[in-house]
BADOLUM-840834 format. One record per residue (C-alpha): x, y, z; residue number from 1. Coordinates in steps of 0.1 Angstrom, whole numbers, plus 5000, padded with zeros to 4 digits. Example, Ala and Ser with C-alpha at 12.3 -4.5 7.8 and 13.67 -1.06 7.14 Angstrom:
residues 2
PT   c1   c2   c3 seq
PT 5123 4955 5078   1
PT 5137 4989 5071   2
***
This chain:
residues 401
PT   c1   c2   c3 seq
PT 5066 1297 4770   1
PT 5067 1326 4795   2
PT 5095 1343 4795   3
PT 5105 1344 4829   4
PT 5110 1305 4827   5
PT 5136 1307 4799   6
PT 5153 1332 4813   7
PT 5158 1307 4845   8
PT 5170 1282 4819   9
PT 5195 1297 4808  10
PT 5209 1314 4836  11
PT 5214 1283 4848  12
PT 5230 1268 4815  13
PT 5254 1298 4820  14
PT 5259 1291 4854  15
PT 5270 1262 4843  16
PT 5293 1268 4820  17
PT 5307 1298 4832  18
PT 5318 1274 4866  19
PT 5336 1246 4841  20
PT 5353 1280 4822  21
PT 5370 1291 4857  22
PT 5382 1258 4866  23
PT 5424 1258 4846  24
PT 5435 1231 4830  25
PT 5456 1216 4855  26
PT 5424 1217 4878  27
PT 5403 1198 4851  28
PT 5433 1171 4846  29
PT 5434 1164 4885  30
PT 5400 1162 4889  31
PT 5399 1133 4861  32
PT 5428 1116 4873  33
PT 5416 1117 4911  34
PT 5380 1096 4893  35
PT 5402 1074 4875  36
PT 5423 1070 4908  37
PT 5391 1059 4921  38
PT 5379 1038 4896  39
PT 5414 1017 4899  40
PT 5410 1014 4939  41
PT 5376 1000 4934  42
PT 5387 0975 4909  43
PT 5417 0966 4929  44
PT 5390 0960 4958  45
PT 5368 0938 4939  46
PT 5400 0918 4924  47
PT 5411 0917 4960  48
PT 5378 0897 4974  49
PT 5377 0879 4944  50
PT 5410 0863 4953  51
PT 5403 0860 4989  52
PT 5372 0841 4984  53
PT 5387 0817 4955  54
PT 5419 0793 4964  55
PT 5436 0771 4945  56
PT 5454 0742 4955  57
PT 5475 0717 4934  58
PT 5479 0682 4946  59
PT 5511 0663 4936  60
PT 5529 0634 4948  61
PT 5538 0595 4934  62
PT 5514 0572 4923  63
PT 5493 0555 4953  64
PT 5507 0583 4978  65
PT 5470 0589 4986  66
PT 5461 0626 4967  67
PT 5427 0607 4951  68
PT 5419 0593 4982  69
PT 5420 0627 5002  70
PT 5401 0644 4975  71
PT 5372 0621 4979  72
PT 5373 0627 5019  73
PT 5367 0660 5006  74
PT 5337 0653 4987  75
PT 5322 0632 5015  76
PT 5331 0658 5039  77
PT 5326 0695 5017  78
PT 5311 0681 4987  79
PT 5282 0663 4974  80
PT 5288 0634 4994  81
PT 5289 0607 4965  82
PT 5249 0607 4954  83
PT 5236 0567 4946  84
PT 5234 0567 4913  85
PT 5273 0581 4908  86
PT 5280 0550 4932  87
PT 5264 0529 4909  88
PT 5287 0538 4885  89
PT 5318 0528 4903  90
PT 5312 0493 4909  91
PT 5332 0480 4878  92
PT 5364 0499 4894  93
PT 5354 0481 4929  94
PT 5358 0448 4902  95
PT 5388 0457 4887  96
PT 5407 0457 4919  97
PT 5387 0427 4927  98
PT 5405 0410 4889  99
PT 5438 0425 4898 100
PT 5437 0410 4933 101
PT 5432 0376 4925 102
PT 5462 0377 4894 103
PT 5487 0394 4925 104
PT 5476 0367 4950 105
PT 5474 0339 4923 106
PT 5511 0348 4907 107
PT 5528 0344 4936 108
PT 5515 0307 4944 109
PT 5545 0290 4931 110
PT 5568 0318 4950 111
PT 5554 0299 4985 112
PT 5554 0269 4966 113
PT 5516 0264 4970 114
PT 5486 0251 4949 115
PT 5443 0255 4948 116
PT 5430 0229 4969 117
PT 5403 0222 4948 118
PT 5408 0206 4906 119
PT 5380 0227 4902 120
PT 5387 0257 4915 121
PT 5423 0256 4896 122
PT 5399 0252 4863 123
PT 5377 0282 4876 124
PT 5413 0299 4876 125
PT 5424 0290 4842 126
PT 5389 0301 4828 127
PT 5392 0334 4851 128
PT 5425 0341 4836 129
PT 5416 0335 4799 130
PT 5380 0355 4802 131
PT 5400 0385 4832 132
PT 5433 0390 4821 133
PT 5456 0411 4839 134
PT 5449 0455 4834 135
PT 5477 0475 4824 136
PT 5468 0511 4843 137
PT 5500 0526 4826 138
PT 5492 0528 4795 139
PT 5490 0562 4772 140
PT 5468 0588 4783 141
PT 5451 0605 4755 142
PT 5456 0643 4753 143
PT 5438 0674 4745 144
PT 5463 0709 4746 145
PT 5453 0744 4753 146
PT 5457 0768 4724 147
PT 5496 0772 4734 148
PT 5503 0739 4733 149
PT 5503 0730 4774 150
PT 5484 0702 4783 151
PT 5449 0711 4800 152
PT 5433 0678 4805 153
PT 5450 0645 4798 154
PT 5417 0616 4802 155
PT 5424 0579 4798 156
PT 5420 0559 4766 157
PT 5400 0534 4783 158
PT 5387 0539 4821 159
PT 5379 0505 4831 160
PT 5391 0473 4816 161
PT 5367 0463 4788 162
PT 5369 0428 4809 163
PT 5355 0438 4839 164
PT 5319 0434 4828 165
PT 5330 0399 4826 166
PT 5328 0398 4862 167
PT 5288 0398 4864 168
PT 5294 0361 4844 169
PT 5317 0342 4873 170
PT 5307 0359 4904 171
PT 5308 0325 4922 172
PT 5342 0311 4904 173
PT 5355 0343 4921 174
PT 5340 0334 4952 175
PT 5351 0301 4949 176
PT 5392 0308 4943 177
PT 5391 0337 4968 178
PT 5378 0312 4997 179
PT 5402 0283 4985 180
PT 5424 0273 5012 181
PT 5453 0277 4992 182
PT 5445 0312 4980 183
PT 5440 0322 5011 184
PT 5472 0306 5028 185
PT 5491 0329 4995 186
PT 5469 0360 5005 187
PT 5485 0351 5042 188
PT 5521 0360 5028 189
PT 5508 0390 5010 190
PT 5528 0415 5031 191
PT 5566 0399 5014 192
PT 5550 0398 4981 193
PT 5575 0411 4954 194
PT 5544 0427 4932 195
PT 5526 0439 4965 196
PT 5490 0436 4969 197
PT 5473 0474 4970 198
PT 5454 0480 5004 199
PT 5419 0481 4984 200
PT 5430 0449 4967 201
PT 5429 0433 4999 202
PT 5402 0454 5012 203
PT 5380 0442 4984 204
PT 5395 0404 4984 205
PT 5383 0400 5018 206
PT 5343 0413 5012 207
PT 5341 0394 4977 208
PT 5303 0378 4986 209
PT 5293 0416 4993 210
PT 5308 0433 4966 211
PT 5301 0408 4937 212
PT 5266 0406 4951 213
PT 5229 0415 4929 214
PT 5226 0448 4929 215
PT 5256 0460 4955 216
PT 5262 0497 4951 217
PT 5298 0508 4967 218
PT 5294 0521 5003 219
PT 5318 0555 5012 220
PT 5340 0533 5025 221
PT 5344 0510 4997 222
PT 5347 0543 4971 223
PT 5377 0553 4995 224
PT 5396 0517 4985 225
PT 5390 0522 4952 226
PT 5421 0518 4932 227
PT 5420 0542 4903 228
PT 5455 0551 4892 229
PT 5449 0587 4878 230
PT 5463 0589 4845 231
PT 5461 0627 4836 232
PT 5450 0661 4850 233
PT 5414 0662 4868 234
PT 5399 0692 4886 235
PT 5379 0696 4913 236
PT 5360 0722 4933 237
PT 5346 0726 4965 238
PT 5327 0756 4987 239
PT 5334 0756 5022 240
PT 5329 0784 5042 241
PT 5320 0811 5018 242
PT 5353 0800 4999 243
PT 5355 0784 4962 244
PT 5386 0759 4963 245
PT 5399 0751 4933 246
PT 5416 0717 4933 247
PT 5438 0703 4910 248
PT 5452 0667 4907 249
PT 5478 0661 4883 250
PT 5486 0623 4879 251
PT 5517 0609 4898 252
PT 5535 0585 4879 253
PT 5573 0599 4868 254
PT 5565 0601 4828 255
PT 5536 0629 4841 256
PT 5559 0649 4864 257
PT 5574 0673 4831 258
PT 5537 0687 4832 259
PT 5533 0698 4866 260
PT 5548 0731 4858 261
PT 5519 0740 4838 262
PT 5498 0745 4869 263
PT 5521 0764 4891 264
PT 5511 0796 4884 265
PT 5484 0810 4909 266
PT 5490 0783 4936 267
PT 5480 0792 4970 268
PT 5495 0763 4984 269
PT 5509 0730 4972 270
PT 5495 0696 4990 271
PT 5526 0671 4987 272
PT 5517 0633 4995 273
PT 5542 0608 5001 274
PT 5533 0572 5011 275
PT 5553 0562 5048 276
PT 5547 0530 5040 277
PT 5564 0527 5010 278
PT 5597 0530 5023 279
PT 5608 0493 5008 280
PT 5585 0491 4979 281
PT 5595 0496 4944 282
PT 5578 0522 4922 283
PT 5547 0504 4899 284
PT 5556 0522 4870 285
PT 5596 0514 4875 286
PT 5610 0487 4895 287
PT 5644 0494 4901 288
PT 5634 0529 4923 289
PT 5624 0530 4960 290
PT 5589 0548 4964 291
PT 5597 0570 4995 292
PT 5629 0581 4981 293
PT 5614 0589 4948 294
PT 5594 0610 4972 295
PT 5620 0627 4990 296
PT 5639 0636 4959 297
PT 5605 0649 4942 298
PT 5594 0669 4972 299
PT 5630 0684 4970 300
PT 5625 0695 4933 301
PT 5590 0711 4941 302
PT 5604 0728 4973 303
PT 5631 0744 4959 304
PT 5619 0755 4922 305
PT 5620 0786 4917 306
PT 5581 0788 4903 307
PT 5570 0775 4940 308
PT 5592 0802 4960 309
PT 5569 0822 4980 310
PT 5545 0790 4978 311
PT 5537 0770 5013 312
PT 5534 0735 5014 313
PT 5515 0710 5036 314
PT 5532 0680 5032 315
PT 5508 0646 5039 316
PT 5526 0617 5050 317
PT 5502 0596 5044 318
PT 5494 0558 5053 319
PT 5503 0559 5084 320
PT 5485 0526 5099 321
PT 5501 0503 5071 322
PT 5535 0518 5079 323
PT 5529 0509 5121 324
PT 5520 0476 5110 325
PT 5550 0468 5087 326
PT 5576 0484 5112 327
PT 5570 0453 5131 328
PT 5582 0431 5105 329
PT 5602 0448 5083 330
PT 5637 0466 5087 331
PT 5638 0507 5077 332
PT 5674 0502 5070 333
PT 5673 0475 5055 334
PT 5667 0504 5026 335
PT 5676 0534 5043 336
PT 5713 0529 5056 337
PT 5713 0562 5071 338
PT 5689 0554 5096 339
PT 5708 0546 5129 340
PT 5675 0545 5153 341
PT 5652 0517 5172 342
PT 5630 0501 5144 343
PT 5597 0514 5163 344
PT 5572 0531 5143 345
PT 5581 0565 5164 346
PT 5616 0562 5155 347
PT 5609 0558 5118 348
PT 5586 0587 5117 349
PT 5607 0611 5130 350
PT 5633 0604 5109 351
PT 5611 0604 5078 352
PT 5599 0642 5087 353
PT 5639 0648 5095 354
PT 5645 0640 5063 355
PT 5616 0660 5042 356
PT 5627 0687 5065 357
PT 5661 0686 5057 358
PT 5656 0686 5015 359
PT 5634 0717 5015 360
PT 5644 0755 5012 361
PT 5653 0769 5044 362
PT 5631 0798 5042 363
PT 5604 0772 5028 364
PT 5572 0776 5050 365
PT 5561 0733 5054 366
PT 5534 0722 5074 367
PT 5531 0683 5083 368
PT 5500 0659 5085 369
PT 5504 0622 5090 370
PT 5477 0605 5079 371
PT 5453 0580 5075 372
PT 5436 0589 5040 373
PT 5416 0558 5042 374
PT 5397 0568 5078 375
PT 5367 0588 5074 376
PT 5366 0605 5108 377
PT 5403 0613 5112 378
PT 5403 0629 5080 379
PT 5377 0648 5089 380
PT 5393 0664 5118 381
PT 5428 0668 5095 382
PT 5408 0685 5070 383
PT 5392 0709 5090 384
PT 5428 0719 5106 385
PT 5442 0719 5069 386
PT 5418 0741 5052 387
PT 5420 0763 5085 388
PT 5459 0769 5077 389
PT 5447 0773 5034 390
PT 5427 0803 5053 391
PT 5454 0820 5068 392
PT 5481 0811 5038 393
PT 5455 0828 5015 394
PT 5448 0859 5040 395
PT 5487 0866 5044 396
PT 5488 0865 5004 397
PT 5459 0887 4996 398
PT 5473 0910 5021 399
PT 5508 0918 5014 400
PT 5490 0920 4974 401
***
């Protein structure tokens, strides 16, 4: 090798060298703590729009308040829009309701003091009975625990009624005590039933030749009347926007409510459903308590526990037409005393909000939807407006981080 070209070498090793030698020690420790000071900004930037981009939401409320309902308005509206073949798969739910409509309708026949029309429609009763007995949806979940012992997912022991394949065998029976003139003068009365009949009972009840028909697949509209109690913990997730939303509905029913705590941490907002219309209905799961008051006292727990402090809610006050339509008829205090107004649907509303209002935290940030979780394009619009204020909840949040 020429020795002019070593010589450059190693000047420049020494140049080297000799720089790193002048620099002191408190120069070198600086130095290394401004690239770790770096290093830390970066990470907190990418942890930053991590969060921003991902929310989660937890979805609580009493059983039949409507949280299932809205979370299929936001698959039909955000998601994958219920492909064919998953349809397919909810028909035996569509003929469960179907089973537990006719045993609500048919129980309370001796109530209005009225019989089947037809001898042989009463035997097409007795041998739907015997074959479809009545489904218990409150029965014991089955559990699998996280490694601390918290419940992660609870699933049910049996998802649909062993029965309901039954169905396929008596489609016309069905038929046949549905249409009966007495079962349908009993299905008249169904609004002062003691055990009332659900709104996709009903729903279903009254498009029995469709739904037990060869080869019917649930339409959108029939998966939104689907009665499926849920029985355990199911998540869900949806992009909108350039946003992962993580959704999480716990089950609703008072024996669940000790586990809700377990999914409080990381919450960007709570989504709190109460059912307006259940203000003189009795729980399913426990007669002797009012649903809306369950309500109110369970929002008023969540609102003011200290886990959910610096968390906003959107509270959904939810089934909005059936409460218009039973403020006609029915008496709001007849079960709520306190309520001193005109019985008009406008009048009951705002007392209703009055009252959530006035159980929450003061400083408690609560924005309020009624709703219609059943109606496709309304939801639509709600949803839009609700995931617009999820935006600006998860900005401020990310921010003040």
């Amino acid at each position: 090798m020429p020795r002019g070209i070593l010589s450059k070498q190693n000047a420049r090793g020494v140049g080297k060298t000799t720089t790193q030698a002048l620099l002191s020690p408190k120069m070198q420790r600086s130095k290394g703590a401004l690239a770790r000071s770096r290093s830390i900004d970066h990470q907190l930037d990418e942890e930053r729009e991590l969060r921003q981009k991902e929310i989660q939401l937890l979805i609580l409320g009493g059983a039949s308040s409507g949280k299932s309902t809205f979370i299929k308005q936001l698959r039909i509206h955000h998601g994958d829009g219920f492909p064919s073949r998953e349809r397919a798969t909810l028909r035996p739910h569509v003929h469960e309701n179907i089973v537990e409509g006719i045993h609500t309708v048919t129980e309370h026949l001796p109530q209005f003091n009225i019989t089947l029309q037809s001898p042989s429609t009463q035997n097409y009763l007795i041998e739907f009975k015997k074959k479809l007995p009545r489904i218990n949806h409150f029965h014991h979940p089955v559990h699998e625990n996280g490694s601390d012992g918290s419940p992660i997912l609870e699933r049910p022991a049996s998802p649909v009624s062993p029965m309901v394949p039954r169905v396929k065998e008596m489609p016309n029976s069905m038929i046949e005590i549905i249409r009966d003139s007495g079962f349908q003068k009993c299905l008249a009365e169904h609004k002062t039933f003691e055990r009332q009949l659900t709104v996709a009972e009903k729903h279903f009840l009254d498009n029995i030749e469709r739904v037990v028909s060869k080869g019917y697949i649930p339409t959108l509209q029939d998966i939104l009347y689907i009665r499926k109690p849920t029985t355990g913990v199911q998540e869900h997730t949806f992009h909108v926007n350039g946003l992962n939303y993580r959704v999480i509905d716990v089950a609703g029913q008072r024996s669940q409510r000790k586990k809700w705590i377990h999914f409080f941490d990381g919450v960007t907002a709570v989504i709190f459903f109460a059912s307006l219309s259940g203000f003189n209905e009795a729980l399913e799961e426990e007669h002797s308590i009012n649903n809306l008051r369950d309500s109110l006292i369970t929002f008023q727990d969540l609102s003011t526990n200290s886990f959910l402090e610096k968390t906003d809610f959107i509270l959904f006050l939810n089934k909005e037409d059936l409460f218009k339509e039973k403020m006609q008829t029915v008496q709001l205090k007849d079960t709520f005393s306190e309520f001193k107004g005109e019985n008009t649907p406008e009048a009951g509303l705002s007392f209703i909000k009055q009252e959530f209002m006035r159980l929450k935290r003061s400083s408690k940030q609560v924005y309020t939807h009624v709703t219609t979780a059943t109606n496709m394009d309304v939801m639509k619009t709600i949803i839009r407006d609700v995931l617009q204020i999820i935006v600006e909840i998860n900005l401020k949040k990310t921010t003040v981080f």
